[in-house]
HTML snippet that shows the backbone in 3Dmol.js (N, CA, C, O; Angstrom):
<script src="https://3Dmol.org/build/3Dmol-min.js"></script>
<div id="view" style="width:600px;height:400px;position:relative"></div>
<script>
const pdb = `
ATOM      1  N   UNK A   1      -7.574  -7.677  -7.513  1.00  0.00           N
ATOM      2  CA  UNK A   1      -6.252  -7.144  -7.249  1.00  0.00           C
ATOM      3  C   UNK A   1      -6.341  -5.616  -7.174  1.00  0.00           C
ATOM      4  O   UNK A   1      -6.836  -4.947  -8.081  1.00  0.00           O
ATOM      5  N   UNK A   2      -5.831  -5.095  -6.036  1.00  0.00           N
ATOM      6  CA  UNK A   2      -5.709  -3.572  -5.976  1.00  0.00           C
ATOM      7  C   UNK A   2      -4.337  -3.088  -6.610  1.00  0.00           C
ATOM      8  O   UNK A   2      -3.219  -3.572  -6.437  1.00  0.00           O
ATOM      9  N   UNK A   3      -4.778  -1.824  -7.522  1.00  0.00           N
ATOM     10  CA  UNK A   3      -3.447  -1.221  -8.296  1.00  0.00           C
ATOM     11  C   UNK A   3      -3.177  -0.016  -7.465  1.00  0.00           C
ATOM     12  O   UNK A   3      -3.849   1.015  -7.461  1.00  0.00           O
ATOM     13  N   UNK A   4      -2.496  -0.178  -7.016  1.00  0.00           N
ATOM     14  CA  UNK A   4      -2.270   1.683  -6.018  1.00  0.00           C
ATOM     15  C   UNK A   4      -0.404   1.785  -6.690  1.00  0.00           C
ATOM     16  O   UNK A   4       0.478   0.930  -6.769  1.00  0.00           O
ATOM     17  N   UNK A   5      -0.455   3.296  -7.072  1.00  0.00           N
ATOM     18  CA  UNK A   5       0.510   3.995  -7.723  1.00  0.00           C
ATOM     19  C   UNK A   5       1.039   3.188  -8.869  1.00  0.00           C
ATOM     20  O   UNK A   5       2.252   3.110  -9.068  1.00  0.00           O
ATOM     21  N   UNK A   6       0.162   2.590  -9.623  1.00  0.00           N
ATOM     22  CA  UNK A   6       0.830   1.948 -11.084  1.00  0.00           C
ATOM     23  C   UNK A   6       0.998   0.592 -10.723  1.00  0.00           C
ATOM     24  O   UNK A   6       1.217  -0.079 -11.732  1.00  0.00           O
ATOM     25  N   UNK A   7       0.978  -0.283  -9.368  1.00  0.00           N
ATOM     26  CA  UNK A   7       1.413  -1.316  -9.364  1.00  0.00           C
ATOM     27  C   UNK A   7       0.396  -2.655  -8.719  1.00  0.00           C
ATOM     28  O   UNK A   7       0.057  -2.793  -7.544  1.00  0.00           O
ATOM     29  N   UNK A   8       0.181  -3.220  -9.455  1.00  0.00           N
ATOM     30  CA  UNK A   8      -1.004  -4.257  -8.742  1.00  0.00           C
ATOM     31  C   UNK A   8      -0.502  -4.732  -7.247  1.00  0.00           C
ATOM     32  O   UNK A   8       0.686  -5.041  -7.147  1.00  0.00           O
ATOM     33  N   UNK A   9      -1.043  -4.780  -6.494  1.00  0.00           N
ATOM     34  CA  UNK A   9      -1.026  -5.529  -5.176  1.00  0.00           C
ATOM     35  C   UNK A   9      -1.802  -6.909  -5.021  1.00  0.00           C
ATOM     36  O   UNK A   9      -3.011  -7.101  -4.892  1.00  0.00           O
ATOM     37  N   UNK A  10      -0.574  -7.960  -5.082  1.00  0.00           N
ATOM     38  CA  UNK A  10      -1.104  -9.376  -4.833  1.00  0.00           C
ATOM     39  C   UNK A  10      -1.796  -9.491  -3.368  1.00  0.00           C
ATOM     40  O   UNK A  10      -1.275  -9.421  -2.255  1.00  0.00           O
ATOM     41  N   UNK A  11      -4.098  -9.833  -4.013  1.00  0.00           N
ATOM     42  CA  UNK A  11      -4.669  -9.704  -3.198  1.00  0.00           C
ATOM     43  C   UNK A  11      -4.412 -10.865  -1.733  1.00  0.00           C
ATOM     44  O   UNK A  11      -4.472 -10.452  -0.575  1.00  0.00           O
ATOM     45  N   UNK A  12      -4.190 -12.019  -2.019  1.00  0.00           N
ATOM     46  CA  UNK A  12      -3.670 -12.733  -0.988  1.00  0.00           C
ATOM     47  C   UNK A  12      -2.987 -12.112  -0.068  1.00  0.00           C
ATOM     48  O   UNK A  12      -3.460 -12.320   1.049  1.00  0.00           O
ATOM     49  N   UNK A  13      -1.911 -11.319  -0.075  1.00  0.00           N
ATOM     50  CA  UNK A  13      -0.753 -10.877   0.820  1.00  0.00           C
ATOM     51  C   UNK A  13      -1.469  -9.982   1.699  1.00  0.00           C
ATOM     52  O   UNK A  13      -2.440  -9.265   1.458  1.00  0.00           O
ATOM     53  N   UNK A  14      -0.644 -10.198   3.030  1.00  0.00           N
ATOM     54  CA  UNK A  14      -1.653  -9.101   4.003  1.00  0.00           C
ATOM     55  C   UNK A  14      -0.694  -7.652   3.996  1.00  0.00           C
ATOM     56  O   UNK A  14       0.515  -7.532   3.798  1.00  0.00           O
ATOM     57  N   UNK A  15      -1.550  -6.801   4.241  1.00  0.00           N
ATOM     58  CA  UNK A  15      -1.109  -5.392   3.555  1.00  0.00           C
ATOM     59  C   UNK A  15       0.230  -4.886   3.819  1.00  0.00           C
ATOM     60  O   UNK A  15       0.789  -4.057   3.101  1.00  0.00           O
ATOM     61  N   UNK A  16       0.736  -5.412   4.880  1.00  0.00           N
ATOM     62  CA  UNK A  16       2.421  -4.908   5.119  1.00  0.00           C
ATOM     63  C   UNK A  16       3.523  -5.190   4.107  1.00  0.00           C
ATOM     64  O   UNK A  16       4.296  -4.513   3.429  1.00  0.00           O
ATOM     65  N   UNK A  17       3.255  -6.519   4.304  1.00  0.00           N
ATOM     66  CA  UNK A  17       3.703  -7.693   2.609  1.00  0.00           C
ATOM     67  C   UNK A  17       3.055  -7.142   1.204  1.00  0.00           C
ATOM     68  O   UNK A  17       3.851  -7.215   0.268  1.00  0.00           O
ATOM     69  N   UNK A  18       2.093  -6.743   0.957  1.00  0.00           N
ATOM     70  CA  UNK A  18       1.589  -6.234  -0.035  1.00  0.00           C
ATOM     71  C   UNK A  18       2.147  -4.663  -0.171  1.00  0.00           C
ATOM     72  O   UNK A  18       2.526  -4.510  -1.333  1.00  0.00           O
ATOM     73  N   UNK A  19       2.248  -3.985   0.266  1.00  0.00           N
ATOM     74  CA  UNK A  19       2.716  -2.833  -0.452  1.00  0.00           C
ATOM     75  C   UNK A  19       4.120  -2.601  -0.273  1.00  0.00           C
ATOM     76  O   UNK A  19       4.580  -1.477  -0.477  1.00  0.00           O
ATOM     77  N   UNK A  20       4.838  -3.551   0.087  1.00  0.00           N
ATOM     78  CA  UNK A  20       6.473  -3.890  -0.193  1.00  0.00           C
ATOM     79  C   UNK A  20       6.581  -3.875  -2.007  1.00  0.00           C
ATOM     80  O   UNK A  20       7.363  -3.221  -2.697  1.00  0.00           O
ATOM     81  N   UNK A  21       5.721  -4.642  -2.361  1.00  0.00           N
ATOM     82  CA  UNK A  21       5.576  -4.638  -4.115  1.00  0.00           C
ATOM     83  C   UNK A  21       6.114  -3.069  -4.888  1.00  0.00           C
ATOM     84  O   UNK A  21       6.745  -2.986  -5.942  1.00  0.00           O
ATOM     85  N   UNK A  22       5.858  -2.434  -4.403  1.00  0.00           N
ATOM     86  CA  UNK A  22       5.851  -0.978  -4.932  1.00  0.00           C
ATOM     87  C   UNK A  22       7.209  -0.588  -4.805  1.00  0.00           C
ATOM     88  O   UNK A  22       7.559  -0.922  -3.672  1.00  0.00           O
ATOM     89  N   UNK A  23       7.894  -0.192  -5.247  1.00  0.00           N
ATOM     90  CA  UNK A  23       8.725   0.030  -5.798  1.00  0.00           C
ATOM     91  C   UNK A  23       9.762   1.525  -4.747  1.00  0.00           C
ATOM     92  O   UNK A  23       9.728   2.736  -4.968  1.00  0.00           O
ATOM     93  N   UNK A  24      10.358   0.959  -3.931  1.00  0.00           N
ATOM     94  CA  UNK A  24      10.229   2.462  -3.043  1.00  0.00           C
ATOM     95  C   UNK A  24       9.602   2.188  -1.818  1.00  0.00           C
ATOM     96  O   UNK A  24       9.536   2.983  -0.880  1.00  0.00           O
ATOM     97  N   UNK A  25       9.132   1.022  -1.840  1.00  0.00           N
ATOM     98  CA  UNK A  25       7.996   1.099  -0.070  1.00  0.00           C
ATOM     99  C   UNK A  25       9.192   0.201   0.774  1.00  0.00           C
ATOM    100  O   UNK A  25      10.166  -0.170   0.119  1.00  0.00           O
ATOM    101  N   UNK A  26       9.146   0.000   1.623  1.00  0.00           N
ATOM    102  CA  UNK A  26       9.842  -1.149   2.638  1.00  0.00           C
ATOM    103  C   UNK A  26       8.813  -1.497   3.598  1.00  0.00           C
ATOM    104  O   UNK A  26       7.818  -0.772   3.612  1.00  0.00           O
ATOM    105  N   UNK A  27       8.873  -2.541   4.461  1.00  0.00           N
ATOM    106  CA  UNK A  27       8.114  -2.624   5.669  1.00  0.00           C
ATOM    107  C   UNK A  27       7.984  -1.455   6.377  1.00  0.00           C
ATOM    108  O   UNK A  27       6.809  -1.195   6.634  1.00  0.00           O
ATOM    109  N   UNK A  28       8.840  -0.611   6.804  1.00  0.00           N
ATOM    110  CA  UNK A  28       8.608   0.397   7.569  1.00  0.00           C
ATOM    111  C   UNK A  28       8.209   1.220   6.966  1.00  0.00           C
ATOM    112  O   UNK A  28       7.573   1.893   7.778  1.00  0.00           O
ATOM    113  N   UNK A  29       8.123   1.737   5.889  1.00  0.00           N
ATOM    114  CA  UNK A  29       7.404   2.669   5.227  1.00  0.00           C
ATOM    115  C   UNK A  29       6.148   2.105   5.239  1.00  0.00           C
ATOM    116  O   UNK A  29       5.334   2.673   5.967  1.00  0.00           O
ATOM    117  N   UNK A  30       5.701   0.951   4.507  1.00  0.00           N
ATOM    118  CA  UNK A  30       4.435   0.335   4.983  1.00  0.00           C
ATOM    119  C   UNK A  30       3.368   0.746   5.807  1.00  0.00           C
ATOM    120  O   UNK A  30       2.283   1.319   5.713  1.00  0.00           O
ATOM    121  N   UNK A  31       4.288   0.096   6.868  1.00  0.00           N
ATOM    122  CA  UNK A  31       3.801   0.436   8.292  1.00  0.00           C
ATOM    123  C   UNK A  31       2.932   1.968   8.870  1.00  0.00           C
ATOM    124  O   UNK A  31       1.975   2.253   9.589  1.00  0.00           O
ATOM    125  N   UNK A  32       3.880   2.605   8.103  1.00  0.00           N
ATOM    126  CA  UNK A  32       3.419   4.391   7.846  1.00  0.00           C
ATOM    127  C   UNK A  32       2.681   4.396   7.405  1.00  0.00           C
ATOM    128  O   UNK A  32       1.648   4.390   8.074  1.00  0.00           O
ATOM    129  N   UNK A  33       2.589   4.408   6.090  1.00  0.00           N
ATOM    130  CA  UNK A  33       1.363   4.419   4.974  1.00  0.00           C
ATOM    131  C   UNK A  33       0.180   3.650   5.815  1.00  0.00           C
ATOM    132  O   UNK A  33      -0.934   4.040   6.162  1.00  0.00           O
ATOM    133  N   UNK A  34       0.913   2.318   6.018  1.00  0.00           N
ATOM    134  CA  UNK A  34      -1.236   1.445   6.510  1.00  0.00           C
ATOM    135  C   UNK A  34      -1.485   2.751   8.030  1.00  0.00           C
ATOM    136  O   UNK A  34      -2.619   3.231   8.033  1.00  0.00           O
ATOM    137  N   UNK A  35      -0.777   3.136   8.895  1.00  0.00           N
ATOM    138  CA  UNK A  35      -0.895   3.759  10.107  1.00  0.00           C
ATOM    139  C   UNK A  35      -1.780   5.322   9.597  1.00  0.00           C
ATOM    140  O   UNK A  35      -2.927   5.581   9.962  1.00  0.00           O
ATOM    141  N   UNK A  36      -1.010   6.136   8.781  1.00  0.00           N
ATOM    142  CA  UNK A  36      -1.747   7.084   8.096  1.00  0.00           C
ATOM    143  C   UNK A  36      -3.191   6.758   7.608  1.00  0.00           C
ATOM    144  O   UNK A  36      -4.206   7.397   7.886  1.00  0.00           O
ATOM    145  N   UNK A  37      -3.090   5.589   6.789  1.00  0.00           N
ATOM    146  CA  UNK A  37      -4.020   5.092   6.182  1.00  0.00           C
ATOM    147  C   UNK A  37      -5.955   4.625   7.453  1.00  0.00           C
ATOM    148  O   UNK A  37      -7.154   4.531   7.192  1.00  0.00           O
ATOM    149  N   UNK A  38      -5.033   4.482   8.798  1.00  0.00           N
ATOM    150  CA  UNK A  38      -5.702   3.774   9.520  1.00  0.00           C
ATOM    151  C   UNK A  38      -6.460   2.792   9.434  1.00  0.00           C
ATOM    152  O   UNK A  38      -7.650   2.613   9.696  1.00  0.00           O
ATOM    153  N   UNK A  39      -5.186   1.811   8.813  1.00  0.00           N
ATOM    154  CA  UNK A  39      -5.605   0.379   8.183  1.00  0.00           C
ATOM    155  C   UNK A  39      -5.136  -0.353   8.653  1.00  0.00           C
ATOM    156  O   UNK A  39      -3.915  -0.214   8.576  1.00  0.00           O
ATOM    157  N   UNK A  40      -5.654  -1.787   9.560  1.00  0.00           N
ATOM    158  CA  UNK A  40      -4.703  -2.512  10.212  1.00  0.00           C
ATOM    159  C   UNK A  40      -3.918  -3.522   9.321  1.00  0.00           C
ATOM    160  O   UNK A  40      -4.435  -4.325   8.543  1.00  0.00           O
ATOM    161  N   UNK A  41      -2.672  -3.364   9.545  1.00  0.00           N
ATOM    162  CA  UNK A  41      -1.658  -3.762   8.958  1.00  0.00           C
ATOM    163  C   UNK A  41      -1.704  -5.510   8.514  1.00  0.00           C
ATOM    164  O   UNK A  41      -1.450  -5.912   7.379  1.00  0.00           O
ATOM    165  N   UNK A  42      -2.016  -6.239   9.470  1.00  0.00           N
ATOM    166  CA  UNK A  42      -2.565  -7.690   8.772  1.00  0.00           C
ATOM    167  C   UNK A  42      -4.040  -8.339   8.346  1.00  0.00           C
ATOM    168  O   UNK A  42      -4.375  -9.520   8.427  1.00  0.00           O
ATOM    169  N   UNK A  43      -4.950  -7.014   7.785  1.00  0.00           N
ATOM    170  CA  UNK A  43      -5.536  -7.397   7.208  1.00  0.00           C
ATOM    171  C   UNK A  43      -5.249  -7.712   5.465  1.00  0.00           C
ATOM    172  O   UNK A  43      -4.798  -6.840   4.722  1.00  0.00           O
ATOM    173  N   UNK A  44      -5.585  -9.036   5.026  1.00  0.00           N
ATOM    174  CA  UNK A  44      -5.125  -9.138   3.947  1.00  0.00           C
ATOM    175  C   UNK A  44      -6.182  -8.196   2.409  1.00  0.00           C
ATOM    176  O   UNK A  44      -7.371  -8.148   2.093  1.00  0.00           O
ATOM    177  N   UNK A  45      -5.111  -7.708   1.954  1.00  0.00           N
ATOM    178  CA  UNK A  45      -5.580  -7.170   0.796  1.00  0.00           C
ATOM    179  C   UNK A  45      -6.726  -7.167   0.063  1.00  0.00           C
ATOM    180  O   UNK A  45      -7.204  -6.153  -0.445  1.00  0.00           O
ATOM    181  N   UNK A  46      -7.395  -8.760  -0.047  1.00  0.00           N
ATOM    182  CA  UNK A  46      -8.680  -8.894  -0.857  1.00  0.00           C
ATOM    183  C   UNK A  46      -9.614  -8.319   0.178  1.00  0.00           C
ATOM    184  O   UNK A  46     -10.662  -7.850  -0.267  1.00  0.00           O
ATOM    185  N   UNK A  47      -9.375  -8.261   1.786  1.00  0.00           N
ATOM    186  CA  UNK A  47     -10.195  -7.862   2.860  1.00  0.00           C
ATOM    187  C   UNK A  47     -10.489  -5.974   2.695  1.00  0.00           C
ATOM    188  O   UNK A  47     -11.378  -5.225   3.100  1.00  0.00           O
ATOM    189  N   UNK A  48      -9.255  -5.785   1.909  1.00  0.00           N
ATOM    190  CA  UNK A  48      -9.464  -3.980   1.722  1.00  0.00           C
ATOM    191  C   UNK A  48     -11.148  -3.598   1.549  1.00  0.00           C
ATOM    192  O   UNK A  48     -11.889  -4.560   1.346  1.00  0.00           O
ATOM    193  N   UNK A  49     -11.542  -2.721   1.597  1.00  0.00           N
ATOM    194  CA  UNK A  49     -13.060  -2.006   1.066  1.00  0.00           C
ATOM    195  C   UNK A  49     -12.335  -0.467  -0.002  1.00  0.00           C
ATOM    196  O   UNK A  49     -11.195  -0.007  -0.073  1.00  0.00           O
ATOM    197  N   UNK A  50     -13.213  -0.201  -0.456  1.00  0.00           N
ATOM    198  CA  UNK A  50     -12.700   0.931  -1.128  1.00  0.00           C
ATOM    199  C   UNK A  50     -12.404   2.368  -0.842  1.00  0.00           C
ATOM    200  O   UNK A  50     -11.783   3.214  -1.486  1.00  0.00           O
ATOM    201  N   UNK A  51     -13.132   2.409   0.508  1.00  0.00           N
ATOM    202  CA  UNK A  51     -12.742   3.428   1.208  1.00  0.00           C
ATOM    203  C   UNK A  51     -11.426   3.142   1.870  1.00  0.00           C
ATOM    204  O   UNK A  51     -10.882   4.241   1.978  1.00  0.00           O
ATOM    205  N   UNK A  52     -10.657   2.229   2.358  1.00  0.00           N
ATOM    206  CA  UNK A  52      -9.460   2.076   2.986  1.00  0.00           C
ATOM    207  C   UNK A  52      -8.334   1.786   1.407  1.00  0.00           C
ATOM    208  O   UNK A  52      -7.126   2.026   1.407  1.00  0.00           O
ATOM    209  N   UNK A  53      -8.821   1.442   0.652  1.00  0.00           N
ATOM    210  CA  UNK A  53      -7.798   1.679  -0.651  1.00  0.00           C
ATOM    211  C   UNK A  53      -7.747   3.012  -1.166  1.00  0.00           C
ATOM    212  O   UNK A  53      -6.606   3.251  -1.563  1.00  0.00           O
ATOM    213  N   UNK A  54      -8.412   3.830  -1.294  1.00  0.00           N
ATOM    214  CA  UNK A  54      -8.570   5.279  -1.332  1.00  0.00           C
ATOM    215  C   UNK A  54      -8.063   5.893  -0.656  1.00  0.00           C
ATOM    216  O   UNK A  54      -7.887   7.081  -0.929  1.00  0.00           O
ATOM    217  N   UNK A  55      -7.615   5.344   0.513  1.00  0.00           N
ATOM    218  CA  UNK A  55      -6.812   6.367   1.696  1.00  0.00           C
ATOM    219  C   UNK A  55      -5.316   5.758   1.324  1.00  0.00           C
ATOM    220  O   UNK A  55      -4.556   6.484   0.683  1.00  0.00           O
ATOM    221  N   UNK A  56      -4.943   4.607   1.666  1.00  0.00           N
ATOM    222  CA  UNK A  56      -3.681   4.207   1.365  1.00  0.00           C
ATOM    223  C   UNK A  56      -3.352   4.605  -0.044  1.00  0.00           C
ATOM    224  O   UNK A  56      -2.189   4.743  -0.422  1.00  0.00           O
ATOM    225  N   UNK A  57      -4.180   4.749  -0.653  1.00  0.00           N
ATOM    226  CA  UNK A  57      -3.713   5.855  -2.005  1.00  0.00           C
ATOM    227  C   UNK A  57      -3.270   7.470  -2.153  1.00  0.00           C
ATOM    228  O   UNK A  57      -2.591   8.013  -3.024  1.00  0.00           O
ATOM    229  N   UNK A  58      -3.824   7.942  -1.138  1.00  0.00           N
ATOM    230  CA  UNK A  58      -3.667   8.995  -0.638  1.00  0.00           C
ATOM    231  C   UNK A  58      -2.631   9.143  -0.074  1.00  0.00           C
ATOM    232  O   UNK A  58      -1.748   9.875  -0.522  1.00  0.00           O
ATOM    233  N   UNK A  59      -2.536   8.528   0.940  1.00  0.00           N
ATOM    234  CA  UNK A  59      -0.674   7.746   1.956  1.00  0.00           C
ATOM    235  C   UNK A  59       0.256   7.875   1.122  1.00  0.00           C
ATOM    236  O   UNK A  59       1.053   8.812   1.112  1.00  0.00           O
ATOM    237  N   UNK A  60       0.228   6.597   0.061  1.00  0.00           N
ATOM    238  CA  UNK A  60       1.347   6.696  -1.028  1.00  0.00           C
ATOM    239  C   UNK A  60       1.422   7.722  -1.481  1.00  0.00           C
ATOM    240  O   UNK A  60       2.632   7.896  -1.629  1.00  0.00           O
ATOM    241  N   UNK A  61       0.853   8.669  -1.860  1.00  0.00           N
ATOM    242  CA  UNK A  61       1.008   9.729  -2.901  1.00  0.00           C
ATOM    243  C   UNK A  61       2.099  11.097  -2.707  1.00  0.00           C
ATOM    244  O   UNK A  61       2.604  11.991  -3.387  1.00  0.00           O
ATOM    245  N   UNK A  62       2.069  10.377  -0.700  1.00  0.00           N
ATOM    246  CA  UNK A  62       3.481  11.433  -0.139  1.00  0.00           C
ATOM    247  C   UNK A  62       4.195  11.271  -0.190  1.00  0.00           C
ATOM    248  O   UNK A  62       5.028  11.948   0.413  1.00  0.00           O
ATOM    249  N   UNK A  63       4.608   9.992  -1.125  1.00  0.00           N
ATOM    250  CA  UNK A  63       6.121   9.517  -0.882  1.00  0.00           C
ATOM    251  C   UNK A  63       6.411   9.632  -2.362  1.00  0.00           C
ATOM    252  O   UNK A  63       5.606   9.774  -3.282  1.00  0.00           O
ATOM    253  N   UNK A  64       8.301   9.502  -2.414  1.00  0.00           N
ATOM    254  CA  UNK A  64       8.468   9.493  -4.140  1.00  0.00           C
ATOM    255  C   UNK A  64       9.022   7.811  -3.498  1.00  0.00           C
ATOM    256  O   UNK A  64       9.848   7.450  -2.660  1.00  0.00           O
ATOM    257  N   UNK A  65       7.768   6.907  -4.688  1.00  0.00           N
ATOM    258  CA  UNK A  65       8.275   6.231  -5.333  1.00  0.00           C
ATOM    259  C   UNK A  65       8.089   5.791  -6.379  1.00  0.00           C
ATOM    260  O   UNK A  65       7.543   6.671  -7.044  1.00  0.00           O
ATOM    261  N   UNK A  66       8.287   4.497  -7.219  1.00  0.00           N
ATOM    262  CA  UNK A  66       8.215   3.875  -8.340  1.00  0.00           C
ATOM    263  C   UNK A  66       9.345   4.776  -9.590  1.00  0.00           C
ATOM    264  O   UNK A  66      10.558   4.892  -9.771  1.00  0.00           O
ATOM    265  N   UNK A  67       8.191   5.218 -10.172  1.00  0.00           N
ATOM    266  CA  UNK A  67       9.105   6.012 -11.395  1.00  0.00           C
ATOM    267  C   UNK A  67       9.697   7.394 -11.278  1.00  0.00           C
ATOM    268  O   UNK A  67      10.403   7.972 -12.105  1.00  0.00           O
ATOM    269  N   UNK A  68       9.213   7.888  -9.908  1.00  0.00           N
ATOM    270  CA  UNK A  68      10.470   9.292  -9.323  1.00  0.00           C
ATOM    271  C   UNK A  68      11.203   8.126  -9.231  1.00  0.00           C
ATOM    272  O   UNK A  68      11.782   8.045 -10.314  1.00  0.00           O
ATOM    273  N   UNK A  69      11.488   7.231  -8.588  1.00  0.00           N
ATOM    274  CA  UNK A  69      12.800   6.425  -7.735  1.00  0.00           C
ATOM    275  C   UNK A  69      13.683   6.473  -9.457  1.00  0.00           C
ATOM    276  O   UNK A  69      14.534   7.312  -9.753  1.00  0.00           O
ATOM    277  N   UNK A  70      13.411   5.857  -9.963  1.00  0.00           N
ATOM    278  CA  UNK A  70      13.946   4.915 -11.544  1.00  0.00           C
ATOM    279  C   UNK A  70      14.756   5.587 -12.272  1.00  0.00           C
ATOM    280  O   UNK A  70      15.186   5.109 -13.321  1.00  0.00           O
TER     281      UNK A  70
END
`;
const viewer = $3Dmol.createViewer("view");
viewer.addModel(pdb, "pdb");
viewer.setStyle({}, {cartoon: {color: "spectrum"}});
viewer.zoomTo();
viewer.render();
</script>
């Protein structure tokens, strides 16, 4: 399971669906983040490598969410 910004990402889900979890993301934000990320959007999560979780970590980190949102 990948944790990006405090929140596990259920590895099954493919990454659009998966970082909806987070608290603050929507599909279209998503969409941003995996696009920034230059990650294709239905690859599923357990398929990540650690260099493409490292970037979508990076992605998230421009946005306020989770516990800014709360």
């Amino acid at each position: 399971m990948a944790r990006i910004a405090g929140v596990d990402i259920p590895k099954q889900k493919r990454g659009i669906i998966a970082l909806t979890y987070i608290y603050g993301v929507g599909k279209s934000r998503a969409k941003e983040i995996l696009a920034t990320a230059k990650v294709d959007e239905d690859i599923k999560v357990q398929d990540w490598n650690d260099d493409q979780i490292g970037s979508i970590r990076d992605a998230v980190s421009g946005y306020t969410i989770e516990g800014e949102l709360r």
